[in-house]
C-alpha positions as CSV (number, residue, x, y, z in Angstrom):
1,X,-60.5,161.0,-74.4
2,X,-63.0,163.3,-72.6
3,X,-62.8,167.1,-73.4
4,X,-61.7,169.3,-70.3
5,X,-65.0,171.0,-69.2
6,X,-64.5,173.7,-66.5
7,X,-67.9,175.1,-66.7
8,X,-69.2,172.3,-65.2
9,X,-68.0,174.1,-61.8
10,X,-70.5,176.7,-62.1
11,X,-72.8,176.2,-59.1
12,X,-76.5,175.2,-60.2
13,X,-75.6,175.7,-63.8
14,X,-76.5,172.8,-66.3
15,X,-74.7,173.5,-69.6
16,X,-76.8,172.0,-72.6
17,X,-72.9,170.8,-74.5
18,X,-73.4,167.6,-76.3
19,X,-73.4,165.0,-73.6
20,X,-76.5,166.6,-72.5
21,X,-77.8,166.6,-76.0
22,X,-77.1,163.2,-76.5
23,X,-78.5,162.4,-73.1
24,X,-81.8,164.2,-73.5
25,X,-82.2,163.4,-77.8
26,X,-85.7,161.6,-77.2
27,X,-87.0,163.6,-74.6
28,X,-86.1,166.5,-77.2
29,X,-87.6,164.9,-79.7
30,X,-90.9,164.1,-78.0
31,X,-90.8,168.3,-77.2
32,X,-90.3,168.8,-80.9
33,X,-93.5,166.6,-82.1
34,X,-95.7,168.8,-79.6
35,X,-95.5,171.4,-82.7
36,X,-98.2,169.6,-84.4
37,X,-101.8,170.4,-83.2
38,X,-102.7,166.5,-83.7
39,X,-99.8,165.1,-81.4
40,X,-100.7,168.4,-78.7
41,X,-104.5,166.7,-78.4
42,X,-102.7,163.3,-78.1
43,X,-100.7,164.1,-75.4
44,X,-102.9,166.3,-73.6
45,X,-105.6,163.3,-74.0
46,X,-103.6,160.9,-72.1
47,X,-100.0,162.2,-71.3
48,X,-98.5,158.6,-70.3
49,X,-99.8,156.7,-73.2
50,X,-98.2,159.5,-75.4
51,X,-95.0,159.4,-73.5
52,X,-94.5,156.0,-73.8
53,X,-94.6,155.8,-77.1
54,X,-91.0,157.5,-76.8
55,X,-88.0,156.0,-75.8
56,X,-87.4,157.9,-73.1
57,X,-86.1,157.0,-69.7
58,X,-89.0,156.7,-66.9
59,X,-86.9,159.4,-64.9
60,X,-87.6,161.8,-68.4
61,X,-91.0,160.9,-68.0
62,X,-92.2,161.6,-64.5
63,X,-89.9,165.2,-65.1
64,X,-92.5,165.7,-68.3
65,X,-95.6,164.0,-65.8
66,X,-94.1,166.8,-63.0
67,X,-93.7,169.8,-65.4
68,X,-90.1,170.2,-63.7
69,X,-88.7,172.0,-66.2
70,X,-85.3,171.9,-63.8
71,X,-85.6,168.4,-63.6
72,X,-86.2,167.7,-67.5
73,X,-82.8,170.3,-67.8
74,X,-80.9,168.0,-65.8
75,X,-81.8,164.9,-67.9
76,X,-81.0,166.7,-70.9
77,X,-83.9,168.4,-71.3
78,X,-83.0,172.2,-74.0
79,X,-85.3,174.9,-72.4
80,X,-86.2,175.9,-76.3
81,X,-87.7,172.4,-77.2
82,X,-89.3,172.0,-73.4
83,X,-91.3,175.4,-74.5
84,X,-93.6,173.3,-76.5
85,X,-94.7,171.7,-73.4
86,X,-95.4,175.1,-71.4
87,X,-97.1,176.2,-74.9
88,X,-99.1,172.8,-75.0
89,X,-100.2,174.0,-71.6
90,X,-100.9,177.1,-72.1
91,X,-98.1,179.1,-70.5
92,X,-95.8,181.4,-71.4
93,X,-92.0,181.5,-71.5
94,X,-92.1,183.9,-68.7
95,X,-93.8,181.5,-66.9
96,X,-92.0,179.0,-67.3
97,X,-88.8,181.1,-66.0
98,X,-90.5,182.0,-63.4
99,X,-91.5,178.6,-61.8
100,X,-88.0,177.2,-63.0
101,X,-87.0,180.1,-60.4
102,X,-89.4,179.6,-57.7
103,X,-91.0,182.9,-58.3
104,X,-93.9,184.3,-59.7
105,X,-94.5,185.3,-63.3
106,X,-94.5,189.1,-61.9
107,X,-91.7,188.8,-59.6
108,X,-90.0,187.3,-62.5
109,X,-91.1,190.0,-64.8
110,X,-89.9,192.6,-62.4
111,X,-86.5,190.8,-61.7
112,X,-85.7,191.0,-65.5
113,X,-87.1,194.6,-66.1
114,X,-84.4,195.8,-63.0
115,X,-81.6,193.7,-65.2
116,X,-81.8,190.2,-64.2
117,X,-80.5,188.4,-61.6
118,X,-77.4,189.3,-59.7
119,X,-74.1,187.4,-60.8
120,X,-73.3,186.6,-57.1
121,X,-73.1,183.0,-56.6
122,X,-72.9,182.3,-60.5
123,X,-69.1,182.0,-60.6
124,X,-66.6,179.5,-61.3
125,X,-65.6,177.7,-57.5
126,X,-62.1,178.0,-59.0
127,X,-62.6,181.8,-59.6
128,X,-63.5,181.9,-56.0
129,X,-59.9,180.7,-54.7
């Protein structure tokens, strides 16, 4: 029997819950082994050789290939292990953010310094009735 999930009707919200994680594990995984220096210089040698050695999906790939950090969310991607991939290139977490956001690392800085984001838009659609 499939558990009730409500917050799946938060608009442009993907909640990392355990479908996702079970939906994402090798992609995750893959994230994970760019920890070691040796698998970093791998990947960053020839990024679809290295990504096929996993069992990801081809969709998982091109997301990785793409650096859509969105996209790799929606395929079960955790923003914690897909890190390691902004780190293997070089970029920050606020970075990252920022282009998962469609801003710039400063406007990004900035938004977060004046408290974040506002909350409009990011309710519940039943909240809304």
């Amino acid at each position: 029997m499939a558990l009730e999930k409500p917050y799946k009707d938060i608009p442009g919200t993907t909640i990392f819950d355990a479908d996702q994680s079970r939906k994402g594990y090798h992609l995750n995984q893959f994230c994970m082994s760019l920890m070691k220096a040796e698998n970093r210089a791998r990947f960053k040698a020839d990024e679809r050789a290295y990504l096929d050695e996993w069992p990801m999906t081809e969709e998982q790939k091109q997301a990785v290939l793409a650096r859509d950090l969105n996209w790799c969310i929606r395929l079960g991607g955790n923003i914690y292990f897909l890190a390691k991939i902004g780190a293997t290139d070089g970029k920050s977490f606020q970075q990252m953010a920022g282009s998962m956001t469609g801003m710039s690392e400063e406007e990004y800085r900035d938004m977060m310094i004046a408290g974040g984001r506002s909350i409009e838009g990011n309710r519940y659609i039943e909240e809304k009735k």
